[in-house]
N, C-alpha and C positions, 0 to 999 in steps of 0.2 A: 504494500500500500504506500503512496506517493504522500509527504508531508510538505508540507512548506515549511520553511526554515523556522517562523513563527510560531505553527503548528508545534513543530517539534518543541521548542521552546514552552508550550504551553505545557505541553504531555509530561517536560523535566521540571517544572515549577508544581505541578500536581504530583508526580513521584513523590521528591524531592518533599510536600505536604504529609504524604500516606504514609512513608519510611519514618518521618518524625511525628507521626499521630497528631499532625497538625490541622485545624479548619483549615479545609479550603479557599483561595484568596477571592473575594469579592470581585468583582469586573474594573470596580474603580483601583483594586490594588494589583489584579493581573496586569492592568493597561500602565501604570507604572513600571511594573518591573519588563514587559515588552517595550516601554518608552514608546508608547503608541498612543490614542486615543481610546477613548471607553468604548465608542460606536465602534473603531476595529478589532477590540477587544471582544467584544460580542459577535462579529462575525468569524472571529477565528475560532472563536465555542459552536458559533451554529455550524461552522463547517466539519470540525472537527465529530461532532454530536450526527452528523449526516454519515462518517466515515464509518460510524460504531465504536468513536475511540472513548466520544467524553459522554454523559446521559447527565441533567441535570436533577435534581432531587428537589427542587422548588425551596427559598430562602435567598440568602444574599450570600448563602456560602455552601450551595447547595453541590456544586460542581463536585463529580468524582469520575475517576476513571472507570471504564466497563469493564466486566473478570477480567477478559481476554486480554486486556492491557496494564490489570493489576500488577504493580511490581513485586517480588516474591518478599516474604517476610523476614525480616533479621537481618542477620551481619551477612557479610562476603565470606565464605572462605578460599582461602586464595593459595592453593597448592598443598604440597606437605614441606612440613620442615624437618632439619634431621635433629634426633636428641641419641647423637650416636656421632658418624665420620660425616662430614656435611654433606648433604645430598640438594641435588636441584629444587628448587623452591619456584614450580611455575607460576606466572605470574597471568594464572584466568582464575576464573571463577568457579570452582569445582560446585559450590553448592550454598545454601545458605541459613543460616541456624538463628532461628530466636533466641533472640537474650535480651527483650525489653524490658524486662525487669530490674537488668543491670544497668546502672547510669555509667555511660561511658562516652569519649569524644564522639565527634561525628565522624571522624574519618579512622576510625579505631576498624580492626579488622581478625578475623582467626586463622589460626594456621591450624593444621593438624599435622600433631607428633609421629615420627615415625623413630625408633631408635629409645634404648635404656639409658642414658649415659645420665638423666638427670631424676632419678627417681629417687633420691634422698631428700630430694627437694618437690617430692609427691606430685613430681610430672612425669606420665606415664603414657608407654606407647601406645596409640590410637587416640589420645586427649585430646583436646581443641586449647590452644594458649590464645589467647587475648593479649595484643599487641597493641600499643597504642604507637604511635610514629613518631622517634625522638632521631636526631643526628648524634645524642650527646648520652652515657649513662655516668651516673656516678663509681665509683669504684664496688663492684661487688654485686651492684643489680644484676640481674636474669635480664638479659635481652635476645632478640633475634640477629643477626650477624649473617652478613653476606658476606663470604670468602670468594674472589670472583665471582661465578654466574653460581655459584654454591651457597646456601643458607643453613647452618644450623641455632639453635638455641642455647646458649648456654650460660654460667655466672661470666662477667666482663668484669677486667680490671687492664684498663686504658695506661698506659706508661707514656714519656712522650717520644719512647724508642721501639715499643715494641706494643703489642695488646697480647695480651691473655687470656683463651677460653677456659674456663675450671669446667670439668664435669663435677657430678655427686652421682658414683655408684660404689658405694664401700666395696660390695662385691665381686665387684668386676677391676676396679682399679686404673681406671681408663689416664691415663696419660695430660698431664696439660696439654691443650694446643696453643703455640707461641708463634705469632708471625711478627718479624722483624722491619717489614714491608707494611709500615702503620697504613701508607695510601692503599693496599690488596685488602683491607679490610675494612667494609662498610658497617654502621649501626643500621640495621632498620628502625628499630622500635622495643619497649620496655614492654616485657611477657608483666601484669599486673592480676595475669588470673589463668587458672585452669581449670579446664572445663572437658566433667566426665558423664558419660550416660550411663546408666544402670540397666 
């Protein structure tokens, strides 16, 4: 189906409403944030509402999108991560998991664990970690880590010569990993929770 650039705009402004459990914007506050006029504001609803994308529910903030254009509920999850030797961390949308209950940023995201290396710190393979997006960890936090095109999770303690990943597997006895090459090793974000299904 063909949108108008508008259009589409309209449909990420109602998303963008559903995903934050937010009213719907009024015509007068859609055609602001289009920086258009209220009367073409209304015709990109009726056109849209003609497509089968928007259906109105009558009020001033009646506007919702129809199932088929429902955006899916929850977080992104966005690959796996390794909690083991660092493994690819791709970078789509594998699936996506409720956790509105949890207050967390808007651009906060989950990976899911693959690998032991950090189960003293009661994150375990097949979890879901809750990342929020930092450049920066303090010494010692749990964060995600890209090693080249590679990500795993693990505790961080940043030097200004080298970075250091700690495992926690008493068990197993897993090895620091130390790269000397601080620029080879990116933060992604602060792991703030773990998340298991029963």
């Amino acid at each position: 189906m063909e949108l108008t650039d508008k259009q589409k705009a309209v449909v990420e402004i109602l998303v963008r409403a559903e995903r934050r459990s937010e009213e719907s914007p009024t015509y007068r506050e859609l055609a602001q944030l289009l920086k258009c006029d209220v009367r073409a504001a209304y015709q990109h609803i009726e056109a849209l509402e003609k497509k089968g994308v928007v259906e109105r529910a009558g009020g001033q903030r009646g506007l919702r999108l129809t199932t088929d254009f429902m955006p899916p509920r929850g977080l992104p999850v966005i690959g796996r991560v390794a909690a083991g030797l660092p493994l690819l961390a791709e970078q789509n949308i594998d699936d996506y998991v409720d956790v509105r209950h949890v207050l967390v940023d808007d651009d906060a995201f989950l990976l899911k664990v693959r690998g032991d290396s950090m189960v003293d710190k009661h994150i375990y393979d097949g979890d879901f970690v809750l990342v929020r997006p930092r450049h920066r960890l303090d010494k010692g936090e749990i964060g995600v880590v890209s090693v080249g095109s590679e990500a795993t999770v693990k505790e961080v303690h940043t030097f200004p010569d080298r970075v250091v990943l700690v495992s926690h597997n008493q068990t197993r006895h897993y090895p620091d990993q130390i790269y000397t090459r601080v620029n080879d090793v990116r933060i992604v974000g602060k792991v703030v929770m773990a998340l298991r299904f029963l």
